[in-house]
Biopython code that builds the backbone (N, CA, C, O; Angstrom):
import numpy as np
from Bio.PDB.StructureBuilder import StructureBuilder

atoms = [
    (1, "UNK", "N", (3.102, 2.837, 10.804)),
    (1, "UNK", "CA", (3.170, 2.137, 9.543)),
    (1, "UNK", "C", (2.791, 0.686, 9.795)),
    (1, "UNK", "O", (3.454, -0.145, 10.415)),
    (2, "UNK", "N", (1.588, 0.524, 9.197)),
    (2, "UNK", "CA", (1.489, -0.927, 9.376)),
    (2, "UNK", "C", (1.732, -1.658, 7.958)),
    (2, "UNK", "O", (0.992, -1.464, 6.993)),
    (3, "UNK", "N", (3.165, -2.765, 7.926)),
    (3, "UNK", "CA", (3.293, -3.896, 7.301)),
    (3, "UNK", "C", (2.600, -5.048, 7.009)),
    (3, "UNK", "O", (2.417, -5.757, 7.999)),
    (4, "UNK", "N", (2.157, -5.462, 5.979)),
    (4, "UNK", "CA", (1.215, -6.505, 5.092)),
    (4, "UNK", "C", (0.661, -6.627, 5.983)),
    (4, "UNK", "O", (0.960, -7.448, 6.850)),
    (5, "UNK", "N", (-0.755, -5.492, 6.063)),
    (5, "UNK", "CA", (-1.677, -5.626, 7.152)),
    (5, "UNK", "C", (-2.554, -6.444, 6.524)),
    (5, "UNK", "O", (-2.795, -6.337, 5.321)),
    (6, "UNK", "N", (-3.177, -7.451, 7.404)),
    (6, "UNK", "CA", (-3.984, -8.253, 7.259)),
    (6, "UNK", "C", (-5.277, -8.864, 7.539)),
    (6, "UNK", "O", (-5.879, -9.898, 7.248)),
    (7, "UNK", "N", (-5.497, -7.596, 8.356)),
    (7, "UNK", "CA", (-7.149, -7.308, 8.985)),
    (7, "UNK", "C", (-7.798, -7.192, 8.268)),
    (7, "UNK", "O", (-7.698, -7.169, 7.042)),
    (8, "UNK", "N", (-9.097, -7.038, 9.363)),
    (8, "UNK", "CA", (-10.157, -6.268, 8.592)),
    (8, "UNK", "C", (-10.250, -5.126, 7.967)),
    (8, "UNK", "O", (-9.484, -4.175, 8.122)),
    (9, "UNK", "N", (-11.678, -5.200, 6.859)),
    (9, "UNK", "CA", (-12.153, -3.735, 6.873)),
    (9, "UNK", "C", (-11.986, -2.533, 8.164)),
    (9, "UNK", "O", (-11.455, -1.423, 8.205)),
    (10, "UNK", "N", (-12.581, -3.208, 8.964)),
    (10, "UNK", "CA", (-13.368, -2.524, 10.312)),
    (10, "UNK", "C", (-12.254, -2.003, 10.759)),
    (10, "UNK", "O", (-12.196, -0.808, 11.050)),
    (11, "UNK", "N", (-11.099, -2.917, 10.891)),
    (11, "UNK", "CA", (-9.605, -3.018, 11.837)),
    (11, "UNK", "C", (-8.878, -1.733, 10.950)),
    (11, "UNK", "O", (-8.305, -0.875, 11.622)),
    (12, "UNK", "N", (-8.886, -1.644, 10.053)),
    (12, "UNK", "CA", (-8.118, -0.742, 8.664)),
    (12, "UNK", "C", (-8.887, 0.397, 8.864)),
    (12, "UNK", "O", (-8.100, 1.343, 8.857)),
    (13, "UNK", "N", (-9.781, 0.708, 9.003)),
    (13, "UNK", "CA", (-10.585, 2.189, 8.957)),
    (13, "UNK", "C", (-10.421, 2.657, 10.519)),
    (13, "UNK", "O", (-10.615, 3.841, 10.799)),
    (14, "UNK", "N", (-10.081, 1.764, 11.476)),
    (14, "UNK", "CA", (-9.940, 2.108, 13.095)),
    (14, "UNK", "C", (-8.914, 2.783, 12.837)),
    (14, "UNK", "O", (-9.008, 4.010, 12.807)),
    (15, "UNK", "N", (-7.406, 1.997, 12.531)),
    (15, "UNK", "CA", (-6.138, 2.236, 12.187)),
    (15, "UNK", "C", (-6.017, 3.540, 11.383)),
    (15, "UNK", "O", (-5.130, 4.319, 11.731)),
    (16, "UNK", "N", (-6.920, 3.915, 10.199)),
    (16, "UNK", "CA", (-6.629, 4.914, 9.684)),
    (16, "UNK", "C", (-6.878, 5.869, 10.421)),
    (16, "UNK", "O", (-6.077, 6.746, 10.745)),
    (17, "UNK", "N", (-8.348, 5.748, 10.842)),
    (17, "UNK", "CA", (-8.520, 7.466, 11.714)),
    (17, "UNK", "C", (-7.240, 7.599, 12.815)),
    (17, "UNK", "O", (-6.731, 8.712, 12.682)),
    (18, "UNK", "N", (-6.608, 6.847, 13.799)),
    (18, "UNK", "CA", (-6.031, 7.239, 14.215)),
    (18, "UNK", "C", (-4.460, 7.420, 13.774)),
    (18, "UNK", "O", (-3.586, 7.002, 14.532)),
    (19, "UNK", "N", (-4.205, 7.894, 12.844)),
    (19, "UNK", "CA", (-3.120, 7.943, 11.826)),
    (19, "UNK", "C", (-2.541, 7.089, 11.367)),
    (19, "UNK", "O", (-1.447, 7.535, 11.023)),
    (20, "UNK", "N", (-2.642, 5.860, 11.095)),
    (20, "UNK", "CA", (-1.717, 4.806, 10.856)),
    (20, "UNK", "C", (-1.747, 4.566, 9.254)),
    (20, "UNK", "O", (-2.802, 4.273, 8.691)),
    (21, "UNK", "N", (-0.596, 4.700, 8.597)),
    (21, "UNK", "CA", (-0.104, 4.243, 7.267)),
    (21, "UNK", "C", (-0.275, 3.139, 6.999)),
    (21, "UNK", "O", (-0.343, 2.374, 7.961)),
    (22, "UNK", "N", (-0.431, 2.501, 5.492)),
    (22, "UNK", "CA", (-0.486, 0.959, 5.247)),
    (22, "UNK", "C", (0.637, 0.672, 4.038)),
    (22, "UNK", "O", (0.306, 1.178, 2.966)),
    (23, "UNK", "N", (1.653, 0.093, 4.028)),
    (23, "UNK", "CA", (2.588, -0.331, 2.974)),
    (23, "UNK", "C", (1.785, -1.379, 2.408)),
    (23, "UNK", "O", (1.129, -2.229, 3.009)),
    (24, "UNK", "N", (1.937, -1.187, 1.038)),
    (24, "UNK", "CA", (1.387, -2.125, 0.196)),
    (24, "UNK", "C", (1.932, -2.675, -0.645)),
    (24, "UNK", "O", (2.111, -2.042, -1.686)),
    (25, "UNK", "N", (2.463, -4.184, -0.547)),
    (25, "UNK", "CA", (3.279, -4.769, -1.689)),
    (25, "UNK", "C", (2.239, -5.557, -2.735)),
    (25, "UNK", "O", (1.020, -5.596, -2.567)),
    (26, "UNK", "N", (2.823, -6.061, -3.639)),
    (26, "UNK", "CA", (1.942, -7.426, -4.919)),
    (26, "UNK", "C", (1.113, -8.164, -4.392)),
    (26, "UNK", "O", (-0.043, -8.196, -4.814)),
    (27, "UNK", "N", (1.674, -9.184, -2.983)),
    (27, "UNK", "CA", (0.631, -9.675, -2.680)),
    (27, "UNK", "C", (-0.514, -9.776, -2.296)),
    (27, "UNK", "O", (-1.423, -10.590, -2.457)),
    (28, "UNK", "N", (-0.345, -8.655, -1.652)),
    (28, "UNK", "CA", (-1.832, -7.962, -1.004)),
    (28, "UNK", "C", (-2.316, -7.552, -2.118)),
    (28, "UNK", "O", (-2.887, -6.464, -2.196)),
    (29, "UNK", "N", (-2.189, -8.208, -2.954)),
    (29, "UNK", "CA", (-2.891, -7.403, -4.387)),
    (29, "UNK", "C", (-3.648, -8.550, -4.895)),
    (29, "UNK", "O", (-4.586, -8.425, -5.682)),
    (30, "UNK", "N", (-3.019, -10.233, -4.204)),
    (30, "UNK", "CA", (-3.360, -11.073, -4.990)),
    (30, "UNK", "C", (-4.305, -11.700, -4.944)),
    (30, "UNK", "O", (-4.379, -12.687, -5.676)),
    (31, "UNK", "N", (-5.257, -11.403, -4.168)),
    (31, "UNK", "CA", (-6.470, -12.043, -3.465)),
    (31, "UNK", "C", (-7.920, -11.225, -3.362)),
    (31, "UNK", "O", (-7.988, -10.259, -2.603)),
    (32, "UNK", "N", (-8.741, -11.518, -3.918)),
    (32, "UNK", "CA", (-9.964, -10.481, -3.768)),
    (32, "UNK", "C", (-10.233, -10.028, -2.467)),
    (32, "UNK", "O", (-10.448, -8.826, -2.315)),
    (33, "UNK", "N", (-10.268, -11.085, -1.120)),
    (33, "UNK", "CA", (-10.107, -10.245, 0.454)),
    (33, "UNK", "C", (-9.268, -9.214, 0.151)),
    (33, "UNK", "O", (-9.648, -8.122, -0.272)),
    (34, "UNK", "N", (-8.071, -9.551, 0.368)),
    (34, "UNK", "CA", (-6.749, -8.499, 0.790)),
    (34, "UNK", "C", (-7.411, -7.542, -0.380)),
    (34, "UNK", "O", (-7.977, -6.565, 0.112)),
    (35, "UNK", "N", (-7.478, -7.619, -2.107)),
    (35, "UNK", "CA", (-8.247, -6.193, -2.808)),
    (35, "UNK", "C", (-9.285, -5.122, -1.981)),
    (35, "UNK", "O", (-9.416, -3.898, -1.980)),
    (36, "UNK", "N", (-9.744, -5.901, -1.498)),
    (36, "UNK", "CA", (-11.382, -5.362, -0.628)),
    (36, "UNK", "C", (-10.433, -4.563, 0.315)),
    (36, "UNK", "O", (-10.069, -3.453, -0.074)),
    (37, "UNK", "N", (-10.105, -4.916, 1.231)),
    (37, "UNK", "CA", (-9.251, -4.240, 2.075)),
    (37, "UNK", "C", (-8.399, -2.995, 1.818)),
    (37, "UNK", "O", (-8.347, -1.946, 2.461)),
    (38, "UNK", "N", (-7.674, -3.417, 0.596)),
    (38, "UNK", "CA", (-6.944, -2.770, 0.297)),
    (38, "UNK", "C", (-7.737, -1.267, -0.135)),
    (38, "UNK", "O", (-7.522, -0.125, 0.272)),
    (39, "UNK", "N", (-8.746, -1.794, -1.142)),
    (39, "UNK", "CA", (-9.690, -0.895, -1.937)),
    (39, "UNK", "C", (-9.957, -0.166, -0.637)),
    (39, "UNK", "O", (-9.066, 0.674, -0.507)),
    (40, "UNK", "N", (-10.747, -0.130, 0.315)),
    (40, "UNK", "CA", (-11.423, 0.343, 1.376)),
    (40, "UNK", "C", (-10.307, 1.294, 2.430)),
    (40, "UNK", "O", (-10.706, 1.746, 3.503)),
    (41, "UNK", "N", (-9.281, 1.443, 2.074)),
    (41, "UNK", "CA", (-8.088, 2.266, 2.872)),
    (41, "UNK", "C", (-8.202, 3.376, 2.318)),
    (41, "UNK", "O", (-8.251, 3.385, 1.088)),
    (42, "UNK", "N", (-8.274, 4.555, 3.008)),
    (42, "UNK", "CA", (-7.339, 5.716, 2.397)),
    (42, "UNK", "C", (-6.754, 6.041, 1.820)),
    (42, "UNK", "O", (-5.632, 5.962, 2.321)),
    (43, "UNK", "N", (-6.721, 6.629, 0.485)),
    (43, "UNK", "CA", (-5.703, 6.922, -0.581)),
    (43, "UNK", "C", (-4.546, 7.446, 0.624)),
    (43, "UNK", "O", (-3.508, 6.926, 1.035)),
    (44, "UNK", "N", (-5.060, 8.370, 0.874)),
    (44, "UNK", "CA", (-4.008, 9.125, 1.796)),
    (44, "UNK", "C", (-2.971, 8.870, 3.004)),
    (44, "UNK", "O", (-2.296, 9.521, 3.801)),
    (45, "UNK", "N", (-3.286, 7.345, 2.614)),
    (45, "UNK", "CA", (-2.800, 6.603, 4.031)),
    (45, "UNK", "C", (-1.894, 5.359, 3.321)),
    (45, "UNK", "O", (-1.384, 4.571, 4.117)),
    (46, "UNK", "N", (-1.738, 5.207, 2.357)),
    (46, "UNK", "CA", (-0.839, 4.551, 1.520)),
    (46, "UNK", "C", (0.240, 4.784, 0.652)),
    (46, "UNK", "O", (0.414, 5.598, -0.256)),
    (47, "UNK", "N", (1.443, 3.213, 1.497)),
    (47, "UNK", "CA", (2.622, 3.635, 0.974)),
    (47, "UNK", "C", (3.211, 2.232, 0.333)),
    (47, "UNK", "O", (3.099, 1.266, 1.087)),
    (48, "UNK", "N", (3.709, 2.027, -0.714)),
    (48, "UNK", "CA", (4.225, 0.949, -1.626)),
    (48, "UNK", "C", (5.347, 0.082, -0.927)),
    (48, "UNK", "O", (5.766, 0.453, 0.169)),
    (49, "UNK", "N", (5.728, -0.787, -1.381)),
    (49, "UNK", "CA", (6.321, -1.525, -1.106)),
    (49, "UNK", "C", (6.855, -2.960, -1.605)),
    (49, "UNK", "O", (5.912, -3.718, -1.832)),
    (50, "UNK", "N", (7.841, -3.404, -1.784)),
    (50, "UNK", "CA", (7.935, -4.442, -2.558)),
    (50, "UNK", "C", (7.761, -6.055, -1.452)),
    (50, "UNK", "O", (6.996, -7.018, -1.404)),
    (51, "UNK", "N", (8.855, -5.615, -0.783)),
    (51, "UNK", "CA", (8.554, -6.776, 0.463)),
    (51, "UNK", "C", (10.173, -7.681, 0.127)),
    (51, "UNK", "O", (10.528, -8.648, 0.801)),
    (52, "UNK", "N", (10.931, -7.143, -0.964)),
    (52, "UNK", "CA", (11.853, -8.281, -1.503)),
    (52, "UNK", "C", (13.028, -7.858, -0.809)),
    (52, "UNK", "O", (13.241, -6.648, -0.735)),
    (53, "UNK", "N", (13.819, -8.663, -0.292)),
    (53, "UNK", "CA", (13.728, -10.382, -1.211)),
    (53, "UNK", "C", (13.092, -11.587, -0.355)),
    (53, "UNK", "O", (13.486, -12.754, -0.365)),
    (54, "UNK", "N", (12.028, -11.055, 0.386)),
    (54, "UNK", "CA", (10.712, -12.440, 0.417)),
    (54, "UNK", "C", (10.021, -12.673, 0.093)),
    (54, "UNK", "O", (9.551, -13.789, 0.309)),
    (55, "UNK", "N", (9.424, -11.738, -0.706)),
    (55, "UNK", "CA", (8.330, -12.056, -1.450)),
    (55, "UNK", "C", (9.047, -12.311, -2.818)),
    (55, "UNK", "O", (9.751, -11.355, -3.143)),
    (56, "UNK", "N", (9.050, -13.316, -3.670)),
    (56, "UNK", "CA", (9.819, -13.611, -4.823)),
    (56, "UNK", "C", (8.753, -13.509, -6.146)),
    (56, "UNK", "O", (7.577, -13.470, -5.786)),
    (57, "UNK", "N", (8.922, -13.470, -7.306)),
    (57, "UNK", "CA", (8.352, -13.550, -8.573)),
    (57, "UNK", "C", (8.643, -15.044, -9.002)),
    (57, "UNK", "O", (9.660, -15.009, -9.695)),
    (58, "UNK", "N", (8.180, -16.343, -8.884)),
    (58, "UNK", "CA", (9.033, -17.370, -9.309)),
    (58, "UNK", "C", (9.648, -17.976, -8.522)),
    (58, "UNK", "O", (9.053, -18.764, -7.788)),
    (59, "UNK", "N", (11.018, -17.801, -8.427)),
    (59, "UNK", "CA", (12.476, -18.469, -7.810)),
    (59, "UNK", "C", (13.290, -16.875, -7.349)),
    (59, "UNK", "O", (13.981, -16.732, -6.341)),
    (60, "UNK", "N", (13.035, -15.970, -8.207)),
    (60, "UNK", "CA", (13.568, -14.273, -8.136)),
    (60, "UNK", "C", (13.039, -13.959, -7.419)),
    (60, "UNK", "O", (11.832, -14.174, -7.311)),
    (61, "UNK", "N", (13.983, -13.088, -6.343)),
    (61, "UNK", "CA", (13.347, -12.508, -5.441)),
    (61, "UNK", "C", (13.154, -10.843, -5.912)),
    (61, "UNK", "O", (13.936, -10.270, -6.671)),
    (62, "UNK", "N", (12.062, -10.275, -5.349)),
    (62, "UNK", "CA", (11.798, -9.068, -6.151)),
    (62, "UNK", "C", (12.934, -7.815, -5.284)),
    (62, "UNK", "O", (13.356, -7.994, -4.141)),
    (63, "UNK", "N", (13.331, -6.302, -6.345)),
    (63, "UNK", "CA", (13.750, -5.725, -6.070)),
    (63, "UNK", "C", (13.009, -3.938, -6.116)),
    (63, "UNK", "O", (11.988, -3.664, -6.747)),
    (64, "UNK", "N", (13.825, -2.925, -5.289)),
    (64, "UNK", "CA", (12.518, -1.805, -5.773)),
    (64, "UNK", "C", (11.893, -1.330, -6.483)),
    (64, "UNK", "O", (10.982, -0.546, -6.213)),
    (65, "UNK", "N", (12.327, -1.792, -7.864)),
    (65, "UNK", "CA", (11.972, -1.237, -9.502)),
    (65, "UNK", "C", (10.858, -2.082, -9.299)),
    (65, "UNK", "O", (9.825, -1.645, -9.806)),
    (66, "UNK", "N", (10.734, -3.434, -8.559)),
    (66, "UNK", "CA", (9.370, -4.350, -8.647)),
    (66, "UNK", "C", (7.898, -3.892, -8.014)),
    (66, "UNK", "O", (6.804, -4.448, -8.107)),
    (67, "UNK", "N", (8.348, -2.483, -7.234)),
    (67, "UNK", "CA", (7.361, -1.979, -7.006)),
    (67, "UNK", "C", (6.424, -1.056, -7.910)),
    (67, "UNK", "O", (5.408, -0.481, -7.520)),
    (68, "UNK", "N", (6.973, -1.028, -9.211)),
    (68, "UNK", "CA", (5.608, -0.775, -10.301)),
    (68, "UNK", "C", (4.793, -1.797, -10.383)),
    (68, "UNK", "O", (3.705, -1.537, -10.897)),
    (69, "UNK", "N", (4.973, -2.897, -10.034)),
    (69, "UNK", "CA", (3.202, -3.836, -9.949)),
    (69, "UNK", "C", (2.619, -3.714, -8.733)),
    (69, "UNK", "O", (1.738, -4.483, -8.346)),
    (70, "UNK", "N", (3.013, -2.871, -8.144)),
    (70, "UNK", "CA", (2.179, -2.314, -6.958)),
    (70, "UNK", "C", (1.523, -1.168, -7.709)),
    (70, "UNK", "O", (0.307, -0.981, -7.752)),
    (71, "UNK", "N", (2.317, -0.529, -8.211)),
    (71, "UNK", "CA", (1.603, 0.779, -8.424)),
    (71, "UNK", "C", (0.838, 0.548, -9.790)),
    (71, "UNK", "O", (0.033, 1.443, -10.046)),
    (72, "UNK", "N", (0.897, -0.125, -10.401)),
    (72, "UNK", "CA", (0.087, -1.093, -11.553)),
    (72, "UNK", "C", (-1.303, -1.692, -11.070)),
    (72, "UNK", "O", (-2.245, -1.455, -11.827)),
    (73, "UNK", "N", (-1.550, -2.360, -10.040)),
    (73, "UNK", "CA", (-2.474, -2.408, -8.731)),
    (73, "UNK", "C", (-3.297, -1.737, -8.470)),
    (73, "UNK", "O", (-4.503, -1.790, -8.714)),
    (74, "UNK", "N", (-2.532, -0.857, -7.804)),
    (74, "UNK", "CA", (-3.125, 0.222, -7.640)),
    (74, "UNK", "C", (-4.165, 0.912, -8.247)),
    (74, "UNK", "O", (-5.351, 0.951, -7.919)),
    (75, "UNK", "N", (-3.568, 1.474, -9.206)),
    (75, "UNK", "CA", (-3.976, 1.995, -10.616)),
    (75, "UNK", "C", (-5.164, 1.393, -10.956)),
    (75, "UNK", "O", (-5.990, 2.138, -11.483)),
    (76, "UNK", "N", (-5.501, 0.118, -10.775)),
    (76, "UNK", "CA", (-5.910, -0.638, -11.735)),
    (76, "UNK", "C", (-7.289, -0.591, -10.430)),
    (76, "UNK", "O", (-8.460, -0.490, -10.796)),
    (77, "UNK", "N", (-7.039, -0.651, -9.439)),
    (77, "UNK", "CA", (-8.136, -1.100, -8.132)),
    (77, "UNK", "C", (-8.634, 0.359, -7.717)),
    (77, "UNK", "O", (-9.796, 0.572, -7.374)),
    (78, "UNK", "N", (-7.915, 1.076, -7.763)),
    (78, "UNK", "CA", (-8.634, 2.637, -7.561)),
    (78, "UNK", "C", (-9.422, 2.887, -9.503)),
    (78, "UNK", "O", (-10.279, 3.758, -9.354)),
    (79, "UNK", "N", (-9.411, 2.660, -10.315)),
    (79, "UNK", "CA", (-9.849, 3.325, -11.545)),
    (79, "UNK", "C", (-8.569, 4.514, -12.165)),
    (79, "UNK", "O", (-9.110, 5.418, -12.802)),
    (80, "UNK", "N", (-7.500, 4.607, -12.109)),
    (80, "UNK", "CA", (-6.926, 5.871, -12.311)),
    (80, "UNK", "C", (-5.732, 5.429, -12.757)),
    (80, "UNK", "O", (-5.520, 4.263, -12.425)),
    (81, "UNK", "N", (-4.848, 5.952, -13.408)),
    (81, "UNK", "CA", (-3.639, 5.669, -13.957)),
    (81, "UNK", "C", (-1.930, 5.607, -12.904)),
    (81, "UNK", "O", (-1.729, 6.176, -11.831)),
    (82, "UNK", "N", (-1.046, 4.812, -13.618)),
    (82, "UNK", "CA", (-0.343, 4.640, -12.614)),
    (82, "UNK", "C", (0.160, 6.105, -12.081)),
    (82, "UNK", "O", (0.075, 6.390, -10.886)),
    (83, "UNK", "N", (0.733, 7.091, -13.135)),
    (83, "UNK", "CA", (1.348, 8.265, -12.530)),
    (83, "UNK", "C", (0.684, 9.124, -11.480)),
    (83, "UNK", "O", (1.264, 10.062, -10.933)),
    (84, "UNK", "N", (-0.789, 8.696, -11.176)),
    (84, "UNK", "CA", (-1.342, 9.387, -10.535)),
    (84, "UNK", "C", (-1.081, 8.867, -8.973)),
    (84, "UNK", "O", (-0.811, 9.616, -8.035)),
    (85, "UNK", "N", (-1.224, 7.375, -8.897)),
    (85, "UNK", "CA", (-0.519, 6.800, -8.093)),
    (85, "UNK", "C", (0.681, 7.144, -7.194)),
    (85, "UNK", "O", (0.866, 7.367, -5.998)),
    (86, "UNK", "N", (1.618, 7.068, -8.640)),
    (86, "UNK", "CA", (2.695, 7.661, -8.013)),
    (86, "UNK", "C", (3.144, 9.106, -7.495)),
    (86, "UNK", "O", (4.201, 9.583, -7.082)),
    (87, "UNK", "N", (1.942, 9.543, -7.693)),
    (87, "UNK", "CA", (2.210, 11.267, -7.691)),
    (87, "UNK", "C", (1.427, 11.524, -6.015)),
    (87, "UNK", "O", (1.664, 12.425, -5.211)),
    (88, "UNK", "N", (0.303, 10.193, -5.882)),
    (88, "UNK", "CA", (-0.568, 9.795, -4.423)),
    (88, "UNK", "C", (0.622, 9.200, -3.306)),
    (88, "UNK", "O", (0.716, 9.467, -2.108)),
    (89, "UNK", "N", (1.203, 8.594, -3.870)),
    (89, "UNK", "CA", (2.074, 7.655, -2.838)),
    (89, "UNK", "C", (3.509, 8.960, -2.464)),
    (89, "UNK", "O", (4.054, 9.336, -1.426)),
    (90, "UNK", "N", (3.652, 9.280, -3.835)),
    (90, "UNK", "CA", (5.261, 10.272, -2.953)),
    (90, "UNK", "C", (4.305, 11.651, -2.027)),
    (90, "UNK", "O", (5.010, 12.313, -1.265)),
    (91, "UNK", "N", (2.931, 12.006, -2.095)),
    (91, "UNK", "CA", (3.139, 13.313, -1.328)),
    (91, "UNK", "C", (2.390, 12.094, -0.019)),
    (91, "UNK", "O", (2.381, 12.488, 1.147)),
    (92, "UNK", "N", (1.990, 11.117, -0.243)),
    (92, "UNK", "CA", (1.573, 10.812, 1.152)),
    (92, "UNK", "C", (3.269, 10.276, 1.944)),
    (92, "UNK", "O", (3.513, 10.167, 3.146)),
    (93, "UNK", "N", (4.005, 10.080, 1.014)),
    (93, "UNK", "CA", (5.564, 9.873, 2.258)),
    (93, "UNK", "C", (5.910, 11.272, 2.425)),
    (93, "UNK", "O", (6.629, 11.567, 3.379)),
    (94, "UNK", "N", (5.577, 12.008, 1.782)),
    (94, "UNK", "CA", (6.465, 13.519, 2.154)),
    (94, "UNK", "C", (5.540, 14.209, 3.416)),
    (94, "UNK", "O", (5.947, 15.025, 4.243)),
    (95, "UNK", "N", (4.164, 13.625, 3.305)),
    (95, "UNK", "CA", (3.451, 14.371, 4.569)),
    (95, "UNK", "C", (3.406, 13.427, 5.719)),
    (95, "UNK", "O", (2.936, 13.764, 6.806)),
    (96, "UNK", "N", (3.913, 12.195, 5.472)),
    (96, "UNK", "CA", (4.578, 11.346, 6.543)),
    (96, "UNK", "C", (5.840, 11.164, 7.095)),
    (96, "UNK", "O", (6.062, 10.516, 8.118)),
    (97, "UNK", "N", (6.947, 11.933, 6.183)),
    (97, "UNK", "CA", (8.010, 12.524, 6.945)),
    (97, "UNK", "C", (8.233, 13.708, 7.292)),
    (97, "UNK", "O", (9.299, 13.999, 7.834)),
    (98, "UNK", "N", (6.978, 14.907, 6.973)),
    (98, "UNK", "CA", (6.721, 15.784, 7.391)),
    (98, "UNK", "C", (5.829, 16.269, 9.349)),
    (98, "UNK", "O", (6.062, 16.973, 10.332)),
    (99, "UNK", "N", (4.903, 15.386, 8.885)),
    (99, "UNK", "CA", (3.856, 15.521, 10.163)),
    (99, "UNK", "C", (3.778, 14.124, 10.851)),
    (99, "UNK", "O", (2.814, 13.966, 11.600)),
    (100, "UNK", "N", (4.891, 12.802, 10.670)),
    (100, "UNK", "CA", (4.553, 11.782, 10.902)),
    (100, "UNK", "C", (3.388, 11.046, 10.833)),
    (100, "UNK", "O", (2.770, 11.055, 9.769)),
    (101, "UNK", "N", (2.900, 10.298, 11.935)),
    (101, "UNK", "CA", (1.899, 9.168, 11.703)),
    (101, "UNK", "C", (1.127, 9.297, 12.617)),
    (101, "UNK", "O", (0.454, 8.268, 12.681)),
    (102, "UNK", "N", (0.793, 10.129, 13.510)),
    (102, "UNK", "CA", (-0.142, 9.852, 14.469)),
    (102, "UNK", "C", (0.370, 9.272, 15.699)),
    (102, "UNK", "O", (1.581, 9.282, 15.919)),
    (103, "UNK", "N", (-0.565, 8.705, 16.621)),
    (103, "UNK", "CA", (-0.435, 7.244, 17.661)),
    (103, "UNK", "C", (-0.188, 6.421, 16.868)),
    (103, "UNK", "O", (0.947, 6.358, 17.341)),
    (104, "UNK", "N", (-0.143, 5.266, 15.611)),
    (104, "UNK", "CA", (-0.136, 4.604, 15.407)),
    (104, "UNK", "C", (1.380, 3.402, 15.384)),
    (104, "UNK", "O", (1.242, 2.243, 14.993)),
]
sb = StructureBuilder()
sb.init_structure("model")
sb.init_model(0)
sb.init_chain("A")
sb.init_seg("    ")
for serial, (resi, resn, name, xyz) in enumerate(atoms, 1):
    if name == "N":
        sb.init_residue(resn, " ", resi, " ")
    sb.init_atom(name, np.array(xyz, "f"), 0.0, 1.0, " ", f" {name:<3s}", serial, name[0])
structure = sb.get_structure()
């Protein structure tokens, strides 16, 4: 599982083939790099995340319900609606607590 990964393209597609997951919170949402990146991962290799309480909204620090603007994101950077998202993100944790992660 790699946390607010922050590589490359190149570095992110290495990481995927050899099984490695990517948690994805808001911020990595907030920047056209980190989008690109993000865009360019594996559906199948992504898992949500809020990041709170460090990553804050404001002065509020965010909580797990705050992870629908991830999946709002999402949605919005793949072309497809959120439930589909969410229907992408729970079987990729169930086949990651199923078959784990690889080497990664």
């Amino acid at each position: 599982m790699l946390h607010w990964f922050s590589g490359s393209i190149a570095e992110a597609q290495r990481a995927s083939k050899v099984g490695c997951y990517f948690s994805i919170n808001s911020k990595m949402l907030d920047s056209l790099r980190a989008r690109r990146v993000v865009a360019s991962l594996a559906r199948d290799r992504i898992l949500t995340e809020t990041d709170g309480p460090f990553i804050k909204r404001g002065s509020i620090p965010l909580v797990p319900k705050d992870v629908e603007a991830v999946v709002s994101g999402l949605a919005l950077l793949w072309g497809t609606d959120a439930e589909s998202v969410r229907l992408a993100v729970a079987k990729n944790l169930q086949t990651l607590l199923t078959q784990g992660a690889g080497r990664c």
